[in-house]
ChimeraX commands (.cxc) that place a marker at each C-alpha (Angstrom):
marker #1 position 181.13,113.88,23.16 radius 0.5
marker #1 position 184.17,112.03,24.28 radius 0.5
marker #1 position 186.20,112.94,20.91 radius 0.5
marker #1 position 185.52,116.90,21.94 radius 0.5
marker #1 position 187.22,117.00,25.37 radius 0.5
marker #1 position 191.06,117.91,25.24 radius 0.5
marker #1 position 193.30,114.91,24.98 radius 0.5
marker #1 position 194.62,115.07,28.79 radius 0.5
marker #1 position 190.40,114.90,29.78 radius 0.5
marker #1 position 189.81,112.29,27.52 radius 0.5
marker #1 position 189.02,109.00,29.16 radius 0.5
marker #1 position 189.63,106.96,25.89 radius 0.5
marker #1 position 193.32,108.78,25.38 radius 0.5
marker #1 position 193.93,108.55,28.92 radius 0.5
marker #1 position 192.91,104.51,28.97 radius 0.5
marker #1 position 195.76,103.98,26.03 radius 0.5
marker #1 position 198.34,106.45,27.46 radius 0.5
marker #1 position 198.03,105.14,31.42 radius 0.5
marker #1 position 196.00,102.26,31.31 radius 0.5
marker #1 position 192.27,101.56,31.96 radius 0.5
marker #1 position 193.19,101.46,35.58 radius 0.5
marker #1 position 193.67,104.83,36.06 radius 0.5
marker #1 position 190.32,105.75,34.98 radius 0.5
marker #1 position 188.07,107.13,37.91 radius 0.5
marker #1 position 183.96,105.39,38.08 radius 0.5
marker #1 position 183.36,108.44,36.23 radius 0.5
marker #1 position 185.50,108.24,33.19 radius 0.5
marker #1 position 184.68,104.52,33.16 radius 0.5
marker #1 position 181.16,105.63,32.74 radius 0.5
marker #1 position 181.98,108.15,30.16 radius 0.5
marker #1 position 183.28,105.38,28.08 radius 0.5
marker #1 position 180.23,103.85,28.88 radius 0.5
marker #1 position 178.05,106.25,27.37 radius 0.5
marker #1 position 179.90,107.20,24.66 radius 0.5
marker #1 position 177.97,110.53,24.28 radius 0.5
marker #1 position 176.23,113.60,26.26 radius 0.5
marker #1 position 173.68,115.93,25.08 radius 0.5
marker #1 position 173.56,118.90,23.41 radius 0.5
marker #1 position 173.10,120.19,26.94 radius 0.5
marker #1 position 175.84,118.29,29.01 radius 0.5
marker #1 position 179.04,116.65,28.25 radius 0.5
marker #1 position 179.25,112.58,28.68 radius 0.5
marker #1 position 181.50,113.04,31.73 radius 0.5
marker #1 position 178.87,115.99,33.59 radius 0.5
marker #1 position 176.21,113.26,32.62 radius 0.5
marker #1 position 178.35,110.09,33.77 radius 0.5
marker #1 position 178.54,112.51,36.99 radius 0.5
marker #1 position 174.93,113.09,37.46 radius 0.5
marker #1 position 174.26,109.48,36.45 radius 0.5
marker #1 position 176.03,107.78,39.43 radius 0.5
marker #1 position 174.64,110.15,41.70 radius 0.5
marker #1 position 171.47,109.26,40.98 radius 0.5
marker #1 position 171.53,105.82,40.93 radius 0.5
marker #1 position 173.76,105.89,44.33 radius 0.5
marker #1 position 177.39,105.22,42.84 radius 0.5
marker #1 position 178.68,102.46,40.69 radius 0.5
marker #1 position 177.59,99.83,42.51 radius 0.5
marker #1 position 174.02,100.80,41.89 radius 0.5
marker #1 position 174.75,99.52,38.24 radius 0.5
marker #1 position 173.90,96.33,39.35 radius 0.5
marker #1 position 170.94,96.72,40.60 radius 0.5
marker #1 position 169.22,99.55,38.68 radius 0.5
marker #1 position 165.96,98.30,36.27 radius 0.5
marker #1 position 165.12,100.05,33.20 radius 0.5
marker #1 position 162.91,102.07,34.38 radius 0.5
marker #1 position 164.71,103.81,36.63 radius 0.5
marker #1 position 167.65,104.85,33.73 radius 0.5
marker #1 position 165.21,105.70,31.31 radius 0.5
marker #1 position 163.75,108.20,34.08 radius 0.5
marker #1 position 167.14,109.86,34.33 radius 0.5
marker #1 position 167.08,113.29,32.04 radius 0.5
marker #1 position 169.86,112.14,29.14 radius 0.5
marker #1 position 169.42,108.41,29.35 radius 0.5
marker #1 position 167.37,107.01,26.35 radius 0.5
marker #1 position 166.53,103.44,25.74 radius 0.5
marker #1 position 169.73,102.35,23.55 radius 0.5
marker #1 position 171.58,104.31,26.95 radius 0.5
marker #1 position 169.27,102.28,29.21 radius 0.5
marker #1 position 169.85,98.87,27.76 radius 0.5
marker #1 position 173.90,99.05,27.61 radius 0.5
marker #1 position 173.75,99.89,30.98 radius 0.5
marker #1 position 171.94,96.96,32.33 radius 0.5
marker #1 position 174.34,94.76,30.17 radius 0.5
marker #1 position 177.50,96.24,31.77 radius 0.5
marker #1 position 175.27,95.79,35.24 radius 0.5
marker #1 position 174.61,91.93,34.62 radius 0.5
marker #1 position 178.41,91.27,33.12 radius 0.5
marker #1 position 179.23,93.00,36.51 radius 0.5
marker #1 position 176.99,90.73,38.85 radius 0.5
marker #1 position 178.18,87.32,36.89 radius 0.5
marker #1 position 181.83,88.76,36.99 radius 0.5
marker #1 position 181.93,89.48,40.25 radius 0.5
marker #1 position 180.31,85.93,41.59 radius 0.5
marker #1 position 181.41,83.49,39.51 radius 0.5
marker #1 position 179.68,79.84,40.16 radius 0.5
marker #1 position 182.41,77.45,40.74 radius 0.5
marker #1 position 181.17,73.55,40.22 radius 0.5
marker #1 position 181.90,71.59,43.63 radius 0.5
marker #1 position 182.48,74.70,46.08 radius 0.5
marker #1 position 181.45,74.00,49.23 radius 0.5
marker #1 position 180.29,76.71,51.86 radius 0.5
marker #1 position 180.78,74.77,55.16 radius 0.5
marker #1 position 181.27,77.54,57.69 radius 0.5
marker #1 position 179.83,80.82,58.33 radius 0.5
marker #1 position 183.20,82.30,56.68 radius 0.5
marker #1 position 183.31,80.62,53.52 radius 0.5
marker #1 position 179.72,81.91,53.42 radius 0.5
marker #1 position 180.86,85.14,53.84 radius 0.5
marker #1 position 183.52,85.20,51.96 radius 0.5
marker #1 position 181.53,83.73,49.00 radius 0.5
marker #1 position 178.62,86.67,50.09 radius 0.5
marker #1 position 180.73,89.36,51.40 radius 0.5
marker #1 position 179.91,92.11,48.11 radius 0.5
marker #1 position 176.40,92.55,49.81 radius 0.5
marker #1 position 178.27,94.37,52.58 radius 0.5
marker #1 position 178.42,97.45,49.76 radius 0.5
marker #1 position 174.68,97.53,48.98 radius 0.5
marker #1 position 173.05,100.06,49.69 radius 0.5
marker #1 position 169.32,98.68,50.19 radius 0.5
marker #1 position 168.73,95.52,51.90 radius 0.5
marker #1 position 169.04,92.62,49.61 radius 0.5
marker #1 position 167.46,89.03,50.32 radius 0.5
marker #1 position 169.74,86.10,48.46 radius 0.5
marker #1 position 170.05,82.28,48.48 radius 0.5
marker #1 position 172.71,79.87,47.73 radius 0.5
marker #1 position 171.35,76.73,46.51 radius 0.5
marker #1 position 173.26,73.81,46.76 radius 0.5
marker #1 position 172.81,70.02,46.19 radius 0.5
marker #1 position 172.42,66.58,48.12 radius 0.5
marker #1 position 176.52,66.73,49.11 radius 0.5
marker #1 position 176.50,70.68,50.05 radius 0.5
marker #1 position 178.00,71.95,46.84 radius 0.5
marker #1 position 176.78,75.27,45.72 radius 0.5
marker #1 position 174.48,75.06,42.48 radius 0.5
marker #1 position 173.37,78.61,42.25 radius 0.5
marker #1 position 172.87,82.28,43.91 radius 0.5
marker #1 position 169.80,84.16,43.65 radius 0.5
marker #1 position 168.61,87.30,44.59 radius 0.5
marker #1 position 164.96,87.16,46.25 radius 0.5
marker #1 position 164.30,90.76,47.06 radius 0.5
marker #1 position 164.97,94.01,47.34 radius 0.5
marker #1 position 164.06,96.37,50.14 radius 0.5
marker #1 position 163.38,95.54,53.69 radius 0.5
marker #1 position 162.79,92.21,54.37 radius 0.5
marker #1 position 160.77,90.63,57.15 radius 0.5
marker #1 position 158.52,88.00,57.88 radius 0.5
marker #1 position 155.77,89.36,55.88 radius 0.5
marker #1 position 157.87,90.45,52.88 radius 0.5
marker #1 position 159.79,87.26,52.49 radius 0.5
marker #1 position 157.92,85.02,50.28 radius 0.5
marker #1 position 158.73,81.29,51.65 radius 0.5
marker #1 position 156.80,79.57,48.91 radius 0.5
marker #1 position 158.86,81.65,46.11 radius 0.5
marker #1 position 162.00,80.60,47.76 radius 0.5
marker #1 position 162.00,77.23,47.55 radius 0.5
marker #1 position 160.62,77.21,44.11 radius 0.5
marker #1 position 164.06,78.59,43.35 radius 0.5
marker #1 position 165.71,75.78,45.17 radius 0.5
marker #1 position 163.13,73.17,43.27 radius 0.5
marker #1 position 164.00,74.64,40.14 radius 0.5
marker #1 position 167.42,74.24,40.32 radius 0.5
marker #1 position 166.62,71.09,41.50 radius 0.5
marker #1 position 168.75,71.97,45.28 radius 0.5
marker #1 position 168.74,69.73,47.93 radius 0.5
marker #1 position 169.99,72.16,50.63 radius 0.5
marker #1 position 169.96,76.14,50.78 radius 0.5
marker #1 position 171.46,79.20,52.84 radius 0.5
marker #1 position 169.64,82.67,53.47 radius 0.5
marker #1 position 171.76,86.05,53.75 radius 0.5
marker #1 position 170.93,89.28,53.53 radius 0.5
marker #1 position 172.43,92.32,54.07 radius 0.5
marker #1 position 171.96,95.12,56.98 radius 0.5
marker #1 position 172.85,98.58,55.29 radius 0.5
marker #1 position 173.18,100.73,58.69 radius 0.5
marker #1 position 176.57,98.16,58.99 radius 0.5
marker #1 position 174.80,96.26,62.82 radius 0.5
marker #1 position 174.66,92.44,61.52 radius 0.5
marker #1 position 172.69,91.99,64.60 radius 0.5
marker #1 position 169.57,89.92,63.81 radius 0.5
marker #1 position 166.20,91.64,64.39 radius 0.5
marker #1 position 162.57,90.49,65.56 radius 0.5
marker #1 position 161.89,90.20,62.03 radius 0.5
marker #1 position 165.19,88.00,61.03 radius 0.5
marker #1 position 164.28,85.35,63.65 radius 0.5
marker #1 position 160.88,85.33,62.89 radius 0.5
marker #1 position 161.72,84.78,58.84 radius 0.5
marker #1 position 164.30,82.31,59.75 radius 0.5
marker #1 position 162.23,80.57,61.87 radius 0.5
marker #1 position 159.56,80.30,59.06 radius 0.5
marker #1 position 162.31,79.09,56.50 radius 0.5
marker #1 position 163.34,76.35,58.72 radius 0.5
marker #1 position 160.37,74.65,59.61 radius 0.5
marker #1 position 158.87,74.84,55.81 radius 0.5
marker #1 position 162.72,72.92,55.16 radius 0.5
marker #1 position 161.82,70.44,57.52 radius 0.5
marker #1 position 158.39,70.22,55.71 radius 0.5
marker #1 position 160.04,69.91,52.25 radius 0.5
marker #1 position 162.58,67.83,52.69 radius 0.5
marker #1 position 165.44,70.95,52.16 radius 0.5
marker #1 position 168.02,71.74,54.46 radius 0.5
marker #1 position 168.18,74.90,55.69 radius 0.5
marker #1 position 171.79,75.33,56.41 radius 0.5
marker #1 position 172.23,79.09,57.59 radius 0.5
marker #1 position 170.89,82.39,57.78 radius 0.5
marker #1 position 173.76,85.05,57.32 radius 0.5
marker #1 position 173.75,88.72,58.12 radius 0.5
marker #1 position 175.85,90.70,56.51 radius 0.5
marker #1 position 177.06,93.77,57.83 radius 0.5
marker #1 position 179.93,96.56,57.65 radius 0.5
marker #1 position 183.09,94.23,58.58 radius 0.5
marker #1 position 180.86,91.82,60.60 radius 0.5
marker #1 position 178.38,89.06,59.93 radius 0.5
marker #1 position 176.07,86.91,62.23 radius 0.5
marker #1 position 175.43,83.12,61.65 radius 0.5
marker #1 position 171.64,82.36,62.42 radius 0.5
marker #1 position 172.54,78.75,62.89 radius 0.5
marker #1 position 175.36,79.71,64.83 radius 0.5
marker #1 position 173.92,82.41,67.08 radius 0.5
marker #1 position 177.40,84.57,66.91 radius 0.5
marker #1 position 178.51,87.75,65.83 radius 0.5
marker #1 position 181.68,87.42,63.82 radius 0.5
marker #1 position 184.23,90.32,63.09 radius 0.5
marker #1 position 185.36,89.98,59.48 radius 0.5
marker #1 position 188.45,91.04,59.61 radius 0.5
marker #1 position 189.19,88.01,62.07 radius 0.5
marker #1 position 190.36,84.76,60.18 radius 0.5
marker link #1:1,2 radius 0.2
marker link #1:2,3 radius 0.2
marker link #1:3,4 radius 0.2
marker link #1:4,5 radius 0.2
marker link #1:5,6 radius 0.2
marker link #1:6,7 radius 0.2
marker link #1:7,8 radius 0.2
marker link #1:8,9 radius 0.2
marker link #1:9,10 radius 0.2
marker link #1:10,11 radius 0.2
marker link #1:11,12 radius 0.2
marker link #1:12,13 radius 0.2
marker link #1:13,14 radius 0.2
marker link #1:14,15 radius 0.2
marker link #1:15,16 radius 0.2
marker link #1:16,17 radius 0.2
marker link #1:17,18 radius 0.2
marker link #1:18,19 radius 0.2
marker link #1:19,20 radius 0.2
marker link #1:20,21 radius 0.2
marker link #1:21,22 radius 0.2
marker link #1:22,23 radius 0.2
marker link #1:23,24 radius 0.2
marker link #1:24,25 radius 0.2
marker link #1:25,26 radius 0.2
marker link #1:26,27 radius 0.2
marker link #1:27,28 radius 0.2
marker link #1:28,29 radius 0.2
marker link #1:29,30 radius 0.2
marker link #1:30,31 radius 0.2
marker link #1:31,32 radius 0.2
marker link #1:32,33 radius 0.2
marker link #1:33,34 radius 0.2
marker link #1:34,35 radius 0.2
marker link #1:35,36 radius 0.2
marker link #1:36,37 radius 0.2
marker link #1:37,38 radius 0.2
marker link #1:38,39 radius 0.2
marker link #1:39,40 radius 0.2
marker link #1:40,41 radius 0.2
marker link #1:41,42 radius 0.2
marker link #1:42,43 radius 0.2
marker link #1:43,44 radius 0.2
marker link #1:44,45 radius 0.2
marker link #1:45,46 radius 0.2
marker link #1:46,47 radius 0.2
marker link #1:47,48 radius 0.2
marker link #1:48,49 radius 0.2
marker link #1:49,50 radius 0.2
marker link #1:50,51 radius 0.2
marker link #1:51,52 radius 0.2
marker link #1:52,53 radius 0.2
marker link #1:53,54 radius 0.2
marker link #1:54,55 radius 0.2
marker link #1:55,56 radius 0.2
marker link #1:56,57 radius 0.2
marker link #1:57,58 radius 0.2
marker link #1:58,59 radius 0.2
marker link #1:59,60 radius 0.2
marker link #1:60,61 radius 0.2
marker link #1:61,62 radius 0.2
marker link #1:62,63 radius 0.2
marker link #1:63,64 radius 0.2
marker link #1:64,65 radius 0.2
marker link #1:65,66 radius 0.2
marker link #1:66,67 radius 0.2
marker link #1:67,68 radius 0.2
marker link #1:68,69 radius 0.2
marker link #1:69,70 radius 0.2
marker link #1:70,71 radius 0.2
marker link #1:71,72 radius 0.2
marker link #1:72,73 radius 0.2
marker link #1:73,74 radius 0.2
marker link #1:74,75 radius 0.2
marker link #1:75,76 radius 0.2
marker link #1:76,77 radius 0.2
marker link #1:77,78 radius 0.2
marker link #1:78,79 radius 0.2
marker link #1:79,80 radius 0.2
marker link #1:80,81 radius 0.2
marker link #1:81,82 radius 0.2
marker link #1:82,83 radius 0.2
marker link #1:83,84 radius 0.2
marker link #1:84,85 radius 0.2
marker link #1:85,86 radius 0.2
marker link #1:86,87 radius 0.2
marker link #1:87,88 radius 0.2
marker link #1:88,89 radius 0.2
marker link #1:89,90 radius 0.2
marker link #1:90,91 radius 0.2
marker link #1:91,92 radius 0.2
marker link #1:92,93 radius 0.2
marker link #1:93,94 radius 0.2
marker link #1:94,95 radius 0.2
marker link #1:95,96 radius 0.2
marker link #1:96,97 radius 0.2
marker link #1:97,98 radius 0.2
marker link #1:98,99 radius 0.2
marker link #1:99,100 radius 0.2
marker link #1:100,101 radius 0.2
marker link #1:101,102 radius 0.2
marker link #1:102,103 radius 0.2
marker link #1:103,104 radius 0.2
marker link #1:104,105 radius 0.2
marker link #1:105,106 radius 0.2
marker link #1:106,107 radius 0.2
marker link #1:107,108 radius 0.2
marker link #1:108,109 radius 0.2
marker link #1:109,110 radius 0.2
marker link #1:110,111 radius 0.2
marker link #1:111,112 radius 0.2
marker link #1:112,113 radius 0.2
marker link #1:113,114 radius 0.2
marker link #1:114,115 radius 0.2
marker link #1:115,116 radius 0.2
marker link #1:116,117 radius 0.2
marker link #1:117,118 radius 0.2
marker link #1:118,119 radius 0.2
marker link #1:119,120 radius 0.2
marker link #1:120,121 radius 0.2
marker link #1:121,122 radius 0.2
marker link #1:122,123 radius 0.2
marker link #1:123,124 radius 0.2
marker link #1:124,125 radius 0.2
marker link #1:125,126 radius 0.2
marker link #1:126,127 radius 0.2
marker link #1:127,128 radius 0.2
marker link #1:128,129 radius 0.2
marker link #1:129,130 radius 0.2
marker link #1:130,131 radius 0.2
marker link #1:131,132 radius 0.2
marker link #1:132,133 radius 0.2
marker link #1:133,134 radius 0.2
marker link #1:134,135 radius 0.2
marker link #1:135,136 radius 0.2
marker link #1:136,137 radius 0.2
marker link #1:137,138 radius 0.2
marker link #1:138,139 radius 0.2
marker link #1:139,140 radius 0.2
marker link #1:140,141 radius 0.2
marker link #1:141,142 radius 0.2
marker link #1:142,143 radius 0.2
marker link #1:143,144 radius 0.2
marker link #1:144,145 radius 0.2
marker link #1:145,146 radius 0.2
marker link #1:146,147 radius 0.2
marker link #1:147,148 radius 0.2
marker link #1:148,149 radius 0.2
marker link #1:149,150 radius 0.2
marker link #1:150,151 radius 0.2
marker link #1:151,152 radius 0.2
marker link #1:152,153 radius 0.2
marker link #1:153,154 radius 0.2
marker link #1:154,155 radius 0.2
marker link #1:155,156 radius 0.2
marker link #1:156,157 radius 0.2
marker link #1:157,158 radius 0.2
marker link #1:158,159 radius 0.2
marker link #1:159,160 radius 0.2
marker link #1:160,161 radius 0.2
marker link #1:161,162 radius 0.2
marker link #1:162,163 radius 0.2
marker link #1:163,164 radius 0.2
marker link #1:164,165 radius 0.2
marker link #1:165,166 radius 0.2
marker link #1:166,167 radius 0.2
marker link #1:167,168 radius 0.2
marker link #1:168,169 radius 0.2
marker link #1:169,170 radius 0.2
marker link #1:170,171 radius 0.2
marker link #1:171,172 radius 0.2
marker link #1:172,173 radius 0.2
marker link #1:173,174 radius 0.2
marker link #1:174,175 radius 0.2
marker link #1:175,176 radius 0.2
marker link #1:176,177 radius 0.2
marker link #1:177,178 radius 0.2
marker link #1:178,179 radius 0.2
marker link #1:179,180 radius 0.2
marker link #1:180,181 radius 0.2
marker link #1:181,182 radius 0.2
marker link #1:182,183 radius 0.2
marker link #1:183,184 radius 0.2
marker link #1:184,185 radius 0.2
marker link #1:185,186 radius 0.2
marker link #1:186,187 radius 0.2
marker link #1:187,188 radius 0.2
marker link #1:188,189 radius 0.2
marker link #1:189,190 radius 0.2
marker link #1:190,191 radius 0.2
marker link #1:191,192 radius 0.2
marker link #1:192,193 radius 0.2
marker link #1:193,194 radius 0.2
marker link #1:194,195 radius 0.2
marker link #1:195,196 radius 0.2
marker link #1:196,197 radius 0.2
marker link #1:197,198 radius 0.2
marker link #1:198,199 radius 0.2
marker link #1:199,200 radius 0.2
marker link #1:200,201 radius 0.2
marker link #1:201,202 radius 0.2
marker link #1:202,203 radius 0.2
marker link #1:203,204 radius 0.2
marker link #1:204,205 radius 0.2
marker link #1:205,206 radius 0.2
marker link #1:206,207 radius 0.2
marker link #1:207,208 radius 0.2
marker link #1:208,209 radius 0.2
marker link #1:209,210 radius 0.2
marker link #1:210,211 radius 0.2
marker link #1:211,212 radius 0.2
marker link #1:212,213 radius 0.2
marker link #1:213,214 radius 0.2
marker link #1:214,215 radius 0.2
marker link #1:215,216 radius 0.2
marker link #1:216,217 radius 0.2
marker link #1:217,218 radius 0.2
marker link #1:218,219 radius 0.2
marker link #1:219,220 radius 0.2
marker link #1:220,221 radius 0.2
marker link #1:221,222 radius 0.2
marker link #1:222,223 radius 0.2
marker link #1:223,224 radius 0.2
marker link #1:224,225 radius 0.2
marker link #1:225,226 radius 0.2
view
């Protein structure tokens, strides 16, 4: 338990005494937690924890079943986890009423978080009749390609939100935001079922290690440039 560790390896006296900046992703986690086992101490299990669900940024993307597989991690465990995993997502991409995402770098500056995920991640930005962004949504998880990208799902989303216009990204984990086979063949599918529904499809982004490519644009853009 937390209140056992000495005071100097306590994250809770370190947080008051420094500031909960100075905590590592580990004693954050610890926190977390609140307990271990009778067989490991919250901070070995906050250890193990983020190794096996690749790092802190897998917090946001973990399900249930998955923590509740982990050897310490019981449903009460399971559930405060997701929470601090959704605050996390909405925290970290807030929905601002009237932005506008005109170019391929205010879409990736809007997007640019995916370049940390570790598995390939399918979103959309759904936006209304004057361009202005309504909502993001992830699609899928995993690798996505023509045949794993569901079109009709998709603009469901966009109906449902009741969009007028939408833009693709995904993210390339090996860091190349070079489009494959299967991104022009999944883009191409998107478009021409927007030209059949009466949605716009404004862009396809890849997003990759300190680069991104523009579908709509054909170009490979270094991040770092403004």
């Amino acid at each position: 338990m937390i209140k056992s560790l000495p005071p100097e390896e306590n994250p809770r006296e370190k947080a008051i005494a420094l500031g909960i900046g100075a905590l590592s992703n580990t004693e954050l986690l610890a926190l977390c937690l609140h307990t271990g086992s009778r067989h490991e101490s919250v901070m070995t299990l906050a250890t193990r924890l983020l190794r096996e669900i690749d790092g802190l940024q897998g917090l946001k993307h973990v399900t249930y079943h998955k923590l509740i597989s982990i050897k310490g991690i019981k449903k009460a465990k399971a559930v405060e986890l997701l929470a601090i995993g959704e605050l996390a997502k909405r925290l970290n991409v807030p929905i601002k009423p009237g932005i506008k995402l005109n170019t391929p770098r205010d879409i990736y500056e809007y997007m640019k978080d995916m370049s940390d995920f570790k598995q390939e991640h399918f979103e959309i930005l759904i936006l209304d009749y004057k361009h202005r962004l309504l909502a993001r949504k992830l699609m899928f998880i995993g690798p996505n390609n023509a045949t794993t990208i569901s079109v009709r799902e998709i603009f469901e989303e966009v109906l449902a939100h009741n969009g007028s216009a939408m833009i693709a990204v995904h993210n390339h984990p090996s860091g190349e935001a070079l489009p494959s086979l299967d991104d022009e063949i999944a883009t191409s599918h998107l478009m021409e079922a927007g030209e059949v529904m009466g949605i716009d499809v404004l862009d396809h982004l890849i997003i990759g290690a300190h680069q991104y490519y523009s579908m709509k644009a054909e170009t490979l853009y270094n991040a770092h440039d403004k």
